[in-house]
TIVO-2410 file (N, C-alpha, C; in nm, 3 decimals):
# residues 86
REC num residu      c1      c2      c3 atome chaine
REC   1      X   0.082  -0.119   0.000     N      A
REC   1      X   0.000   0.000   0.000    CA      A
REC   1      X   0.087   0.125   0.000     C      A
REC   2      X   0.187   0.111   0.081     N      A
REC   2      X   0.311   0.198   0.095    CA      A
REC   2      X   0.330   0.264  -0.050     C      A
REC   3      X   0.362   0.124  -0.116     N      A
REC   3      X   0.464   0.183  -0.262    CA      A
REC   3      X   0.317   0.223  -0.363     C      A
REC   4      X   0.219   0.230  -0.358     N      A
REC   4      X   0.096   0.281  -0.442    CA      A
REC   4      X   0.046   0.399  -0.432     C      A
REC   5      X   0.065   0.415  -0.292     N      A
REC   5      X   0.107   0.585  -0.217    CA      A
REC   5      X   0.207   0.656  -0.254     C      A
REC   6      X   0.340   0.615  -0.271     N      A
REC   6      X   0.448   0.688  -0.316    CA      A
REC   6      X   0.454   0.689  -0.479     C      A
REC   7      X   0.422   0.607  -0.548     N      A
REC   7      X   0.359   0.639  -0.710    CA      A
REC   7      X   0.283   0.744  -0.731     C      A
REC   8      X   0.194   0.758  -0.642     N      A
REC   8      X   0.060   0.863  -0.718    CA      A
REC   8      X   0.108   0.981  -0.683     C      A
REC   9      X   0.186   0.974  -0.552     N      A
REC   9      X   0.253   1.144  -0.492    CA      A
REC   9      X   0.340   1.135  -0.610     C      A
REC  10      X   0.439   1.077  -0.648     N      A
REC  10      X   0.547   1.104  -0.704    CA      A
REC  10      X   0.520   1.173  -0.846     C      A
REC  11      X   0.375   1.095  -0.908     N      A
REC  11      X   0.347   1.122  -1.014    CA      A
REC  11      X   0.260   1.238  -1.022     C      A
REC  12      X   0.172   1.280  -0.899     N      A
REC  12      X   0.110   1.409  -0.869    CA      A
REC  12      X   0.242   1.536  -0.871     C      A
REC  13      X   0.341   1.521  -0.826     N      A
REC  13      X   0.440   1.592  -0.757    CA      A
REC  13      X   0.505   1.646  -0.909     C      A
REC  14      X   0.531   1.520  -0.989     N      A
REC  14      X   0.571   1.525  -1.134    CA      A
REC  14      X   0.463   1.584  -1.252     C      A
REC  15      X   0.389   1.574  -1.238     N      A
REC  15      X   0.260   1.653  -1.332    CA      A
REC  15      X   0.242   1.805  -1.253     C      A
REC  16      X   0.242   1.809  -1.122     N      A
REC  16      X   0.226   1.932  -1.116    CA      A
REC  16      X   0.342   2.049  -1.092     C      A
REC  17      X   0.453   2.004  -1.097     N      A
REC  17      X   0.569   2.099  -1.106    CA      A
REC  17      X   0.557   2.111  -1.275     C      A
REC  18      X   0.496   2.068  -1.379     N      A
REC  18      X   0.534   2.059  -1.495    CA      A
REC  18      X   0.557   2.232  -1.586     C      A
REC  19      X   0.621   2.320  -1.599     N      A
REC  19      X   0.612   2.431  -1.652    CA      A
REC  19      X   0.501   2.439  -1.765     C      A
REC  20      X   0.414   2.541  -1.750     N      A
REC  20      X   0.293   2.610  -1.824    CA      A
REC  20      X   0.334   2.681  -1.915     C      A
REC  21      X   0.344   2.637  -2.031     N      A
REC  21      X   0.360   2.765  -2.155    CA      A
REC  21      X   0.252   2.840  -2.226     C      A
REC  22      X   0.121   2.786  -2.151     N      A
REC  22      X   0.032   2.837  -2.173    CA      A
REC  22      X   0.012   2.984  -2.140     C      A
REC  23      X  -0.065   3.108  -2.241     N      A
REC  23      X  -0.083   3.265  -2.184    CA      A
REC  23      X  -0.184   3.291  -2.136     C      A
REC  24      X  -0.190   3.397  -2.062     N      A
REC  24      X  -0.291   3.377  -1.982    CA      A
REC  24      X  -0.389   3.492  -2.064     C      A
REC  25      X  -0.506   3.477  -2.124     N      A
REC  25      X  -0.619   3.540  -2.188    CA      A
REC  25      X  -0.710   3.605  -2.149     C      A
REC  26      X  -0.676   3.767  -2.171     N      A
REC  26      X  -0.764   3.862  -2.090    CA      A
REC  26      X  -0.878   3.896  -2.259     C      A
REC  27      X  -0.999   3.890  -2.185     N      A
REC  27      X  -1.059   3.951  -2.259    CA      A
REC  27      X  -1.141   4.058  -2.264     C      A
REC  28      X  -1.160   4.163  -2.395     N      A
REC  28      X  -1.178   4.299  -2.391    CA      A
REC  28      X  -1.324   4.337  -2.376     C      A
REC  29      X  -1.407   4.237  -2.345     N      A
REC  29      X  -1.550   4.273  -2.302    CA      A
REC  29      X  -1.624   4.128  -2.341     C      A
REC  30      X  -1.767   4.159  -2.360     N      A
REC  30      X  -1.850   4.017  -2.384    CA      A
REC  30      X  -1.839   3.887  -2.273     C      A
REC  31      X  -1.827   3.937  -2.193     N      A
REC  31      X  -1.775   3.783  -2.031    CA      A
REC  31      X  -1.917   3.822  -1.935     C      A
REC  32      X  -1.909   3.725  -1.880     N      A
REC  32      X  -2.052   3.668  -1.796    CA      A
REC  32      X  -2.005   3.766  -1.696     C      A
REC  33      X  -2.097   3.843  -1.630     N      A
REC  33      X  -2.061   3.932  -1.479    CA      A
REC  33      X  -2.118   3.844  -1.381     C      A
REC  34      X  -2.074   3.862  -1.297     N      A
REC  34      X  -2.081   3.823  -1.164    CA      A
REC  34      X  -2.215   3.784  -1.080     C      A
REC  35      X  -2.289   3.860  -1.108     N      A
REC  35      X  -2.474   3.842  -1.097    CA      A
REC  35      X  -2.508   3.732  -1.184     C      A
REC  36      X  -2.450   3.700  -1.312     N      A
REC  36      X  -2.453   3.606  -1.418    CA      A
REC  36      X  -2.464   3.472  -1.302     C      A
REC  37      X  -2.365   3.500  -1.278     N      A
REC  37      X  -2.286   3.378  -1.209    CA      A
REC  37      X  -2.376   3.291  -1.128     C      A
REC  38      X  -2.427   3.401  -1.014     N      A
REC  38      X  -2.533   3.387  -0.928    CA      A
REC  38      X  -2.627   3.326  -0.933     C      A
REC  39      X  -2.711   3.360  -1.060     N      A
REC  39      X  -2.821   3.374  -1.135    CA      A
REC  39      X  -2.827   3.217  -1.141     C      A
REC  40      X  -2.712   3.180  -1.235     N      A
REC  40      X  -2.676   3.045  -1.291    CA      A
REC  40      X  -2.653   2.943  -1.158     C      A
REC  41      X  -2.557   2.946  -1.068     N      A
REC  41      X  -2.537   2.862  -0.970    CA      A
REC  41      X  -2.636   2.872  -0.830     C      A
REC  42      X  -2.593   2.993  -0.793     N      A
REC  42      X  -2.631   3.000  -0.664    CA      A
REC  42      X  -2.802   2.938  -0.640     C      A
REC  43      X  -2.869   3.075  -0.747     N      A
REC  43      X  -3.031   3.058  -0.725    CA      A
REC  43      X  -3.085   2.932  -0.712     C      A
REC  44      X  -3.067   2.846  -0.806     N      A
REC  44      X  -3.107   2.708  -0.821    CA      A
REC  44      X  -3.066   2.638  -0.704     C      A
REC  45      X  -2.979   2.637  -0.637     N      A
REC  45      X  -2.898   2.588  -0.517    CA      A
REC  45      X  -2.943   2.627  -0.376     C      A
REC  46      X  -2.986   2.758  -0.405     N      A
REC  46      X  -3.067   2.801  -0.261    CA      A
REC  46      X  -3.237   2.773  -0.262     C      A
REC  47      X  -3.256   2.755  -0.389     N      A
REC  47      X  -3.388   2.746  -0.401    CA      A
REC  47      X  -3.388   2.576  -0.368     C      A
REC  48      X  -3.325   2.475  -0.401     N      A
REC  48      X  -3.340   2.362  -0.351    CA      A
REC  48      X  -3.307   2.338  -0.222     C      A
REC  49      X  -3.202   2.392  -0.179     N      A
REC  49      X  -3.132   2.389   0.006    CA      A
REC  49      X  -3.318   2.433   0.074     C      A
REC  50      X  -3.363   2.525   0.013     N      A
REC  50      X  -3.459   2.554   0.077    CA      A
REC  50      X  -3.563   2.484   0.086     C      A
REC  51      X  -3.581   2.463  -0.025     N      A
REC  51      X  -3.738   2.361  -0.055    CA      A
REC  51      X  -3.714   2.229   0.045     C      A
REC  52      X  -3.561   2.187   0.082     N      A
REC  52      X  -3.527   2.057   0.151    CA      A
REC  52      X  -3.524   2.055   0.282     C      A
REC  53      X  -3.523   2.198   0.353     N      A
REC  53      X  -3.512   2.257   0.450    CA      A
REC  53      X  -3.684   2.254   0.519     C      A
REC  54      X  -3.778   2.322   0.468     N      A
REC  54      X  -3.923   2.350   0.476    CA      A
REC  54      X  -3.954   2.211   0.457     C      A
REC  55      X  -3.910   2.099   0.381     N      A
REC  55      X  -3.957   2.016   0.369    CA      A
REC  55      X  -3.976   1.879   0.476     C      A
REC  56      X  -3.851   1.898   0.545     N      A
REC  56      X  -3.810   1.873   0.694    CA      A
REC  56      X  -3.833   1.929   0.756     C      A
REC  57      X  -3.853   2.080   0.812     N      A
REC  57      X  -3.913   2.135   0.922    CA      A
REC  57      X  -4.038   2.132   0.902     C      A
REC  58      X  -4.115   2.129   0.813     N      A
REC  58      X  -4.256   2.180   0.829    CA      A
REC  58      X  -4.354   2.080   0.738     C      A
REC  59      X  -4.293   1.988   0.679     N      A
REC  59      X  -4.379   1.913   0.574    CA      A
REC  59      X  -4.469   1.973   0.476     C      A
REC  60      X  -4.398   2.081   0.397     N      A
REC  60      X  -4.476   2.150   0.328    CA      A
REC  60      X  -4.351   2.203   0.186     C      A
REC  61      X  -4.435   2.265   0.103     N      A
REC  61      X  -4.350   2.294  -0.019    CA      A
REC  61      X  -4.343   2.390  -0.069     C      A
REC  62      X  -4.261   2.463  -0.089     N      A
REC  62      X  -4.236   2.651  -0.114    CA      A
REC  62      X  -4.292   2.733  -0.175     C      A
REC  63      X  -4.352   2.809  -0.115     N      A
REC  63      X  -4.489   2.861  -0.189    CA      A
REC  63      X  -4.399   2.938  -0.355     C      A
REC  64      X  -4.462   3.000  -0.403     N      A
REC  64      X  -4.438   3.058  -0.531    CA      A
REC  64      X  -4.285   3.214  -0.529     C      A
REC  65      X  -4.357   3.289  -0.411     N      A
REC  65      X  -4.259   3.364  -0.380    CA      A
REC  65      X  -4.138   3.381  -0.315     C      A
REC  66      X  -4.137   3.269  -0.256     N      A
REC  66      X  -4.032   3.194  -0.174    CA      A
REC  66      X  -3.921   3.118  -0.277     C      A
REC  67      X  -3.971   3.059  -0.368     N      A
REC  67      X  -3.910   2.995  -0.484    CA      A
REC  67      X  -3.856   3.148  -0.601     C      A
REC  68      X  -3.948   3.241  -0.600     N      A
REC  68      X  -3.843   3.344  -0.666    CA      A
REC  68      X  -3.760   3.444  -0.608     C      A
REC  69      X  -3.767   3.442  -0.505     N      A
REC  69      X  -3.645   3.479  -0.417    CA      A
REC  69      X  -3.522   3.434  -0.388     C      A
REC  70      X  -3.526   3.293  -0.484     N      A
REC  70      X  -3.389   3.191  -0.498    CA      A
REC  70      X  -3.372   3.131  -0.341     C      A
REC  71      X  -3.525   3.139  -0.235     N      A
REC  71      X  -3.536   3.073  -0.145    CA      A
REC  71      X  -3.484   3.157  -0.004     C      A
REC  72      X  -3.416   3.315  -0.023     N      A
REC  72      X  -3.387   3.381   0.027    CA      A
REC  72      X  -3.567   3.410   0.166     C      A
REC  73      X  -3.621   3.417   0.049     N      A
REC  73      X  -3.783   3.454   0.110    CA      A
REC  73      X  -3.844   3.402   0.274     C      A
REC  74      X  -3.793   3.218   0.221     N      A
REC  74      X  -3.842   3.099   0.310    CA      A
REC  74      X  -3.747   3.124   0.450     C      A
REC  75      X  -3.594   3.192   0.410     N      A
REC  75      X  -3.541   3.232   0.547    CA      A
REC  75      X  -3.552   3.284   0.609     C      A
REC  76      X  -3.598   3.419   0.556     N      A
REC  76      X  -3.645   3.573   0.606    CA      A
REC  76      X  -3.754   3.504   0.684     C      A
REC  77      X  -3.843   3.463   0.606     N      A
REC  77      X  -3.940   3.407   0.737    CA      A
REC  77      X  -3.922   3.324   0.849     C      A
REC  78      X  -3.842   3.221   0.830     N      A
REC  78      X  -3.804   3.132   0.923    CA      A
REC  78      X  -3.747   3.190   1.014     C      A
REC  79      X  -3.640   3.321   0.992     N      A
REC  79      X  -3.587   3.382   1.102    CA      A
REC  79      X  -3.625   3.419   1.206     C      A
REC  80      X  -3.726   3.540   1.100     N      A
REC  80      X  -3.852   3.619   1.196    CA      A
REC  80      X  -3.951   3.557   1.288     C      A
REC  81      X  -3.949   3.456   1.260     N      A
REC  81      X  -4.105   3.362   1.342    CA      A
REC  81      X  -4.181   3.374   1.268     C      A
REC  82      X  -4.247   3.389   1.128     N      A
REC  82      X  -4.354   3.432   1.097    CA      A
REC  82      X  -4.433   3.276   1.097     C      A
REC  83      X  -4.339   3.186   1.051     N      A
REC  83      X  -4.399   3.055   1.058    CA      A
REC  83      X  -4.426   3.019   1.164     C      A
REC  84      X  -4.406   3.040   1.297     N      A
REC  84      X  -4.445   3.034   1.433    CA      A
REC  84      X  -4.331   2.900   1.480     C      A
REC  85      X  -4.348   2.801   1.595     N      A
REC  85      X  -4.278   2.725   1.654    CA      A
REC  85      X  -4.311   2.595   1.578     C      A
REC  86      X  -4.175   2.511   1.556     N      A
REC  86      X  -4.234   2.413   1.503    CA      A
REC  86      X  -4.322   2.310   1.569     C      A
***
């Protein structure tokens, strides 16, 4: 097990010292901003964390505005108490 361990370091160690001649490519406009980003990863991600969340605390499923808030909505409430004690 020893020597299968010292292969993969050796060969990790050897691939990643390897010099990059690759340049590095700035470009002069047309790139996704940052809200893009959001939009694309995050929303979908909080909107499910959430729906999985309500779905375990409360046995219920995210109302409409809660789901376009990217699930931000369902916390704000949960914080506040509005949903009351479980």
């Amino acid at each position: 097990m020893k020597k299968i361990a010292t292969i993969v370091l050796a060969g990790a160690l050897a691939l990643g010292s390897a010099p990059s001649f690759g340049q590095v490519r700035t470009s002069t406009g047309g790139t996704l901003h940052s809200s893009t980003a959001w939009w694309i990863l995050a929303c979908p991600a909080g909107v499910v964390t959430a729906a999985m969340v309500k779905n375990w605390k409360r046995h219920k499923e995210l109302n409409a505005p809660e789901a376009w808030t990217c699930g931000l909505l369902y916390w704000w409430n949960e914080a506040t108490g509005q949903y009351g004690p479980y």
